[in-house]
C-alpha positions as a Markdown table, in Angstrom:
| # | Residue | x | y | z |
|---|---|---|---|---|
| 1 | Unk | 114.7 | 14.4 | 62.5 |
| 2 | Unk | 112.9 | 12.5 | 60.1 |
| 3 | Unk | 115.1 | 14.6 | 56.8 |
| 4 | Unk | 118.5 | 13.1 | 59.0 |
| 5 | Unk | 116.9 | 9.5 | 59.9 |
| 6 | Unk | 116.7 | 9.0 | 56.2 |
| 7 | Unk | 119.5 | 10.9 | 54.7 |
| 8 | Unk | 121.9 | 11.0 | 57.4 |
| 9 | Unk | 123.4 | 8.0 | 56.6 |
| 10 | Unk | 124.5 | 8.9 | 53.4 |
| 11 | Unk | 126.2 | 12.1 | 54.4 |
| 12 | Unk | 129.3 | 10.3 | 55.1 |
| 13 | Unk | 131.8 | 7.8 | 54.2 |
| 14 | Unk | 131.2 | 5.5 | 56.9 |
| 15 | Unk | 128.9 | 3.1 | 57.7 |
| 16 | Unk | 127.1 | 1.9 | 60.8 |
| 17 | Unk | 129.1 | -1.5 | 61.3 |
| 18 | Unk | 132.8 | -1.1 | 60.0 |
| 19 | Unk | 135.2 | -0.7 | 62.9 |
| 20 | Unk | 138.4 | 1.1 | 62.8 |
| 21 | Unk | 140.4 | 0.8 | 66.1 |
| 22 | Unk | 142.7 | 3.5 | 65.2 |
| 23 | Unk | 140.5 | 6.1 | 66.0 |
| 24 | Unk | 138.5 | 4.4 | 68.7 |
| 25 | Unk | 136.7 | 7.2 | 71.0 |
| 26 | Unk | 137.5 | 10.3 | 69.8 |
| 27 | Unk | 135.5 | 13.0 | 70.2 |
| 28 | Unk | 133.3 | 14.8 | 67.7 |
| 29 | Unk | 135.3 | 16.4 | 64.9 |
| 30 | Unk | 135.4 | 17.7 | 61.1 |
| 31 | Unk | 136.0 | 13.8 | 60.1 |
| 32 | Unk | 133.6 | 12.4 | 62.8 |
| 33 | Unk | 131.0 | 14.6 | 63.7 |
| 34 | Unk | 129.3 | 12.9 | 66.2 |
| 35 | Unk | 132.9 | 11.5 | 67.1 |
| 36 | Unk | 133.5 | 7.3 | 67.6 |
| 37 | Unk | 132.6 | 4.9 | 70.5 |
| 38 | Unk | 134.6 | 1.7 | 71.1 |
| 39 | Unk | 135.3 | 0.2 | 68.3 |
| 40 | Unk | 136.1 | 3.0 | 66.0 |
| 41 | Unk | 132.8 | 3.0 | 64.4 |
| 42 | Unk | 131.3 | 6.0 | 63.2 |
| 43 | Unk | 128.7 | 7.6 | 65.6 |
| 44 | Unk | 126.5 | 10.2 | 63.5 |
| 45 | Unk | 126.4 | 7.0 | 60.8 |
| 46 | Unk | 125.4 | 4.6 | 64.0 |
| 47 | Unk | 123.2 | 7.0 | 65.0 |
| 48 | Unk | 121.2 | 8.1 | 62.4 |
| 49 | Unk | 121.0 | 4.4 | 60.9 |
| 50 | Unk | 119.1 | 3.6 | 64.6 |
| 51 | Unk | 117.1 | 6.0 | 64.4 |
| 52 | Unk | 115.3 | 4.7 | 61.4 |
| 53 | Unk | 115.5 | 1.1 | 63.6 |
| 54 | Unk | 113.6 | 2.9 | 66.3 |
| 55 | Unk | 111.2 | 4.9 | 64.2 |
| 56 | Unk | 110.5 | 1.7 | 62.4 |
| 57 | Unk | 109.3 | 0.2 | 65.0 |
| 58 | Unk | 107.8 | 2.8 | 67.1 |
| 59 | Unk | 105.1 | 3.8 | 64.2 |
| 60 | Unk | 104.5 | 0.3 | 63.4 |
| 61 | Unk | 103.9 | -1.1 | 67.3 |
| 62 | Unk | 101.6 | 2.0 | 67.4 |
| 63 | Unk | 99.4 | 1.4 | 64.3 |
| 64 | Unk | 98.8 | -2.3 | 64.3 |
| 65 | Unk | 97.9 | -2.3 | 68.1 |
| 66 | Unk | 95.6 | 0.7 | 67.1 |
| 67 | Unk | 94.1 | -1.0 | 64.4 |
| 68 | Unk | 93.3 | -3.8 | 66.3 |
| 69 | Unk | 92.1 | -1.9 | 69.4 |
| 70 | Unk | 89.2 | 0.3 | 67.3 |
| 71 | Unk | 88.5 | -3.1 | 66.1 |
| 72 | Unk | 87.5 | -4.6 | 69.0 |
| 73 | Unk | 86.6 | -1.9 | 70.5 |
| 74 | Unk | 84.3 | -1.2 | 67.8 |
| 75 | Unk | 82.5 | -4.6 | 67.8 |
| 76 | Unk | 82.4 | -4.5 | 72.3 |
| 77 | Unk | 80.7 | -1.1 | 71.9 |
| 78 | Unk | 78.3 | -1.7 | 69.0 |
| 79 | Unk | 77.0 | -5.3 | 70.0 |
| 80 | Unk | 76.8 | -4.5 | 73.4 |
| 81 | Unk | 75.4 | -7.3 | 75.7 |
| 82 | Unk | 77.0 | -10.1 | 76.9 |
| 83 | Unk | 80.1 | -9.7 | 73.8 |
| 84 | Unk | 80.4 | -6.2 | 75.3 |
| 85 | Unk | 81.0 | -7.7 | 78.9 |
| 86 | Unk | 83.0 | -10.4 | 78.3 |
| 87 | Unk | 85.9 | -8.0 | 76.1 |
| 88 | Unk | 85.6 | -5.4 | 78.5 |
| 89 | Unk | 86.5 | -7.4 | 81.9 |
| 90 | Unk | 89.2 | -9.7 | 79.8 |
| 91 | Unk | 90.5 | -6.4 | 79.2 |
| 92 | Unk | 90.0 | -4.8 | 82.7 |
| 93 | Unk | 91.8 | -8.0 | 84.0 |
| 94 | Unk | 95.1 | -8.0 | 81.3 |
| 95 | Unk | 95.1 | -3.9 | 82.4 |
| 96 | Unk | 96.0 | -4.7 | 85.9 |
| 97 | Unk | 99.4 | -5.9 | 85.5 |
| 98 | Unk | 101.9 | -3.1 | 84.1 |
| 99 | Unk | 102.4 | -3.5 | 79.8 |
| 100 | Unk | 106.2 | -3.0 | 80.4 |
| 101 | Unk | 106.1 | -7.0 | 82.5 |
| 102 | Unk | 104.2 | -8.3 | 79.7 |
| 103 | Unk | 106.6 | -7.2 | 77.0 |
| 104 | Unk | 109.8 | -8.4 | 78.8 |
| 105 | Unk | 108.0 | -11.8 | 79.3 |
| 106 | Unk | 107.4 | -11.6 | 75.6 |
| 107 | Unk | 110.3 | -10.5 | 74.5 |
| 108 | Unk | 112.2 | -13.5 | 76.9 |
| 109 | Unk | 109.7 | -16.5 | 75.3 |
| 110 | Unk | 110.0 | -15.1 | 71.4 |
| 111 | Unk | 113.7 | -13.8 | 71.9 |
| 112 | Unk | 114.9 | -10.7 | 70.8 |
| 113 | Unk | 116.8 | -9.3 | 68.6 |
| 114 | Unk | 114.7 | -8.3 | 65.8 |
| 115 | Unk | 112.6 | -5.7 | 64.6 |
| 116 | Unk | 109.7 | -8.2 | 64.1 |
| 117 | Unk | 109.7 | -9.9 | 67.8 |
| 118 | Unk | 109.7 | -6.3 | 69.2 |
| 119 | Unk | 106.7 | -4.8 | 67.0 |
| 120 | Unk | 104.9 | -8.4 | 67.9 |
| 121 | Unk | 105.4 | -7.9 | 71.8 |
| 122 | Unk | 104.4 | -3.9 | 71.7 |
| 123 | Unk | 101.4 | -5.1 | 69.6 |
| 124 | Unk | 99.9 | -8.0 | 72.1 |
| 125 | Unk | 100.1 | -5.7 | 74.7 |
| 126 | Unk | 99.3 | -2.2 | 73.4 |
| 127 | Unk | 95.6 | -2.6 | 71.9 |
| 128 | Unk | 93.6 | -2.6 | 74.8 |
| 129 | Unk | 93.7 | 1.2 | 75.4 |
| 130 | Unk | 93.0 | 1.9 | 72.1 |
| 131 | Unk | 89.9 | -0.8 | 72.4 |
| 132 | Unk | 88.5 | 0.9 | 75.7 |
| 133 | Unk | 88.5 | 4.3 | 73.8 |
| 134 | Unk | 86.8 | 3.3 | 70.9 |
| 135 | Unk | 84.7 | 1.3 | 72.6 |
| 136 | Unk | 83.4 | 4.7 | 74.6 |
| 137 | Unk | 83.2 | 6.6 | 71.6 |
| 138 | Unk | 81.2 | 4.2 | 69.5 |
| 139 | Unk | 78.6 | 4.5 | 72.3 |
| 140 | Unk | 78.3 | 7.7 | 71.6 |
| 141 | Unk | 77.8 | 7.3 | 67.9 |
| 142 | Unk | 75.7 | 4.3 | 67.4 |
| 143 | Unk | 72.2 | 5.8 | 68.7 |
| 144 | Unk | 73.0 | 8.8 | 65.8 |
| 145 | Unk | 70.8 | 9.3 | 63.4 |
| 146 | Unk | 73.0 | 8.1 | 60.6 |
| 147 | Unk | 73.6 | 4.4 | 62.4 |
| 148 | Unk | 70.2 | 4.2 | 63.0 |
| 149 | Unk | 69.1 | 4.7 | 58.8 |
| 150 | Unk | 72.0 | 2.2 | 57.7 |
| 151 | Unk | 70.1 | -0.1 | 60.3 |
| 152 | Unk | 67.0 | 0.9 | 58.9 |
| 153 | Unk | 68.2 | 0.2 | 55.3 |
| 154 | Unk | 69.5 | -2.9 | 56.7 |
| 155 | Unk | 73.1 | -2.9 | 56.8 |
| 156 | Unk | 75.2 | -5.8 | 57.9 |
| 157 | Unk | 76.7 | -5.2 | 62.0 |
| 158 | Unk | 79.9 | -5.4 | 60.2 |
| 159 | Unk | 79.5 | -3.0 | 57.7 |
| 160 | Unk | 78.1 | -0.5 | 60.1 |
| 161 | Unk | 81.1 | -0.8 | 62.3 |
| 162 | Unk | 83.8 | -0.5 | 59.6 |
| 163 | Unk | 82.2 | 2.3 | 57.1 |
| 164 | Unk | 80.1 | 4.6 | 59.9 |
| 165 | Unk | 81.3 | 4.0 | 63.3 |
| 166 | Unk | 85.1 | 3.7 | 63.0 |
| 167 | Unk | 85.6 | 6.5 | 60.4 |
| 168 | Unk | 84.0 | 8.6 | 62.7 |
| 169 | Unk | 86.3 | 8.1 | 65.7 |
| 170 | Unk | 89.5 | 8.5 | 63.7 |
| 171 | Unk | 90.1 | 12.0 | 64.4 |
| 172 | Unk | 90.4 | 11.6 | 68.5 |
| 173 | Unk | 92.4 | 8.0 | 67.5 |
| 174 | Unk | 95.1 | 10.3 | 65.3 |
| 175 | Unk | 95.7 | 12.3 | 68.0 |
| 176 | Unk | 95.8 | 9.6 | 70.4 |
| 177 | Unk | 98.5 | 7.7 | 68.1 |
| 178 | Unk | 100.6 | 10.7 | 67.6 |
| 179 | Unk | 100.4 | 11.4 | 71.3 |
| 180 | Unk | 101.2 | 7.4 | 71.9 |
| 181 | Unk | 104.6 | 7.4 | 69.8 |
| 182 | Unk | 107.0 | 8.7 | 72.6 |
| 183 | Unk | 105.5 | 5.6 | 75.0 |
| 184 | Unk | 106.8 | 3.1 | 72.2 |
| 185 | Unk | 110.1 | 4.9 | 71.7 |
| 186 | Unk | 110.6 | 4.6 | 75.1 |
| 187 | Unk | 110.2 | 1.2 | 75.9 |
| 188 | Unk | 112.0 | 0.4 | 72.7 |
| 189 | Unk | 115.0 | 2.2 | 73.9 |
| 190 | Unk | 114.4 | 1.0 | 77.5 |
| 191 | Unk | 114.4 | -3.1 | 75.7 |
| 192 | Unk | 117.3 | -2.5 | 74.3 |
| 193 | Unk | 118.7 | -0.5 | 77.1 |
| 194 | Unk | 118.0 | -3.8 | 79.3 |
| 195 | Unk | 119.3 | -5.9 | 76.3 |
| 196 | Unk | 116.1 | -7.5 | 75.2 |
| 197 | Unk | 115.7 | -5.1 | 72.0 |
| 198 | Unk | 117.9 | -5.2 | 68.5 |
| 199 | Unk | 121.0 | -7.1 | 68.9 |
| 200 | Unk | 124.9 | -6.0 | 67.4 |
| 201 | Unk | 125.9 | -4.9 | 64.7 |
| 202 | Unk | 122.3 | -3.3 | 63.9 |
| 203 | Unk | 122.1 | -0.1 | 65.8 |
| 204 | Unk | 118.9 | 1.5 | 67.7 |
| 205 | Unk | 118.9 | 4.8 | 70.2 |
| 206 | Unk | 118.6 | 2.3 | 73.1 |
| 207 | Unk | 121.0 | 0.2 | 72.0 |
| 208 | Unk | 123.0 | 3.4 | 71.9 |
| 209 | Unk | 122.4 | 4.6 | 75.3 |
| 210 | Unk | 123.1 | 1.1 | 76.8 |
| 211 | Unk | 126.8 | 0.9 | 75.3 |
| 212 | Unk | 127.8 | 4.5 | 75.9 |
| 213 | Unk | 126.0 | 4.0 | 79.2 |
| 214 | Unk | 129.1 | 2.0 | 80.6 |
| 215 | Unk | 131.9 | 4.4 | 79.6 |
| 216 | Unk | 129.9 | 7.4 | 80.4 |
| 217 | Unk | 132.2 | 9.2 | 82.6 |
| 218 | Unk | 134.9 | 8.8 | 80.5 |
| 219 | Unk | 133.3 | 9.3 | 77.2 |
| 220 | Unk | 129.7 | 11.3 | 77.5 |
| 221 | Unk | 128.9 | 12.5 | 74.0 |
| 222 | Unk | 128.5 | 9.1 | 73.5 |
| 223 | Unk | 125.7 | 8.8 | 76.0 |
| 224 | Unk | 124.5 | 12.3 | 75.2 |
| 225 | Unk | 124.2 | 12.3 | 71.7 |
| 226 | Unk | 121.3 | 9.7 | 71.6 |
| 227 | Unk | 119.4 | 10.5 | 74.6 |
| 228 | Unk | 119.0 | 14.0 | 72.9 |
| 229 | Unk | 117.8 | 12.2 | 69.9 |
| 230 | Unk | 115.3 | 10.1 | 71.9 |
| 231 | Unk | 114.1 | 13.1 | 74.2 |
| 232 | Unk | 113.6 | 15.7 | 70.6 |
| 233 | Unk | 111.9 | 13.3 | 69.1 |
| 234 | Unk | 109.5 | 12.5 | 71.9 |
| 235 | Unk | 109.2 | 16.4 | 72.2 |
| 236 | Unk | 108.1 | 16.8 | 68.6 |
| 237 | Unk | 105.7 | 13.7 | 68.4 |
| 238 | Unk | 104.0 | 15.4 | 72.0 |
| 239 | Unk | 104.1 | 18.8 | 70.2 |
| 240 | Unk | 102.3 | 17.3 | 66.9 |
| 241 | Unk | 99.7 | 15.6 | 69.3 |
| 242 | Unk | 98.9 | 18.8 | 70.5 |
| 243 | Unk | 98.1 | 20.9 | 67.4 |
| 244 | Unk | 96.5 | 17.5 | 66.1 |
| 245 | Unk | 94.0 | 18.1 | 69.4 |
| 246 | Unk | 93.7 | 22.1 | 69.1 |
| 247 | Unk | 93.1 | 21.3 | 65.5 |
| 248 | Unk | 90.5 | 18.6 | 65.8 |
| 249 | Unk | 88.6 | 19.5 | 68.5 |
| 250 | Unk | 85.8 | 22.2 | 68.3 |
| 251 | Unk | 85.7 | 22.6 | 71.8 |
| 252 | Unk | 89.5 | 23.8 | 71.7 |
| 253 | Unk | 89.2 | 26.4 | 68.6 |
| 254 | Unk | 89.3 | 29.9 | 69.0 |
């Protein structure tokens, strides 16, 4: 997926924007292999060019919430006390309501279109898991031997936290990013699918599946062809989370 996201592109003569009504909505074939839609534009080209839109921003609405999450989740769980208390019911409260209604509100007061407004939107609202489970396992850590002699030696709070505490949680956060990156390719393609995510000419899987979407009966590989894109790529990021786990975890080894 990722060899065709990059390269794909380039395996043809077309590009993702260039239409060509004489050969609107043909099927695939040895010219157009994933066939046309519409407007006579390419589909393999369209697709392939949106899937690095959506990769885009699915692995960087994952990282900088995560990075942001073991930060404060970090800082709640070392300090403790009453910094502890107030970050956790902020975030107790901001977990009630659904991530997908803060996003659309977002998305509706920033205005979409872009790649930055969706990666800002994904990130307000997708740090405070990774915050609660960093939080938990810094509790674990901090009364270990080697917090307690950088204390000892006396280490900043700070430095503790960022070079002993959060270095040690990064194997469970890998696999918890890998196994978050089908959620953001989801609600990327379901944005775009409800028109709030990257605006014509620049393509997206979502986008995709919400223009072939309305001339599905008549014209399916259209609708198809990207939804199998979406749903093998969430397969493989889910399969990757899992060795990451088996991999990682002692408990799980043979």
């Amino acid at each position: 997926m990722i060899f065709f996201v990059l390269f794909g592109p380039m395996m043809t003569k077309f590009d993702y924007y260039s239409n060509d009504y004489s050969c609107s909505n043909q099927g695939p074939n040895a010219v157009h292999w994933f066939g046309t839609d519409n407007l006579g534009r390419d589909l393999w080209t369209r697709v392939w060019a949106g899937g690095r839109v959506s990769l885009i921003i699915a692995i960087l609405a994952t990282l900088i919430p995560e990075i942001i999450g073991m930060a404060v989740g970090g800082i709640s769980g070392y300090l403790g006390g009453w910094a502890d208390t107030v970050i956790m019911r902020t975030i107790d409260v901001l977990m009630g309501i659904p991530s997908l209604i803060y996003m659309i509100l977002l998305m509706v007061v920033m205005g979409s279109g872009n790649i930055a407004t969706l990666v800002i939107a994904m990130s307000i609202t997708g740090w405070m898991g990774a915050a609660r489970s960093t939080r938990g396992l810094v509790l674990q850590l901090k009364t270990r031997e080697f917090v307690v002699a950088s204390e000892t030696l006396g280490a900043s709070s700070g430095w503790i936290i960022a070079r002993r505490l959060i270095p040690n949680t990064l194997g469970i956060r890998v696999v918890s990013i890998t196994m978050s990156l089908p959620s953001v390719i989801f609600y990327e393609a379901f944005l775009s699918y409800i028109g709030l995510g990257v605006t014509p000419p620049q393509p997206s899987w979502g986008q995709l599946i919400k223009a072939a979407g309305e001339t599905f009966r008549y014209y399916p590989y259209q609708f198809i062809i990207p939804c199998l894109c979406v749903s093998i790529t969430m397969l493989c990021f889910n399969l990757i989370g899992d060795g990451l786990r088996d991999a990682l975890d002692p408990k799980l080894r043979a």
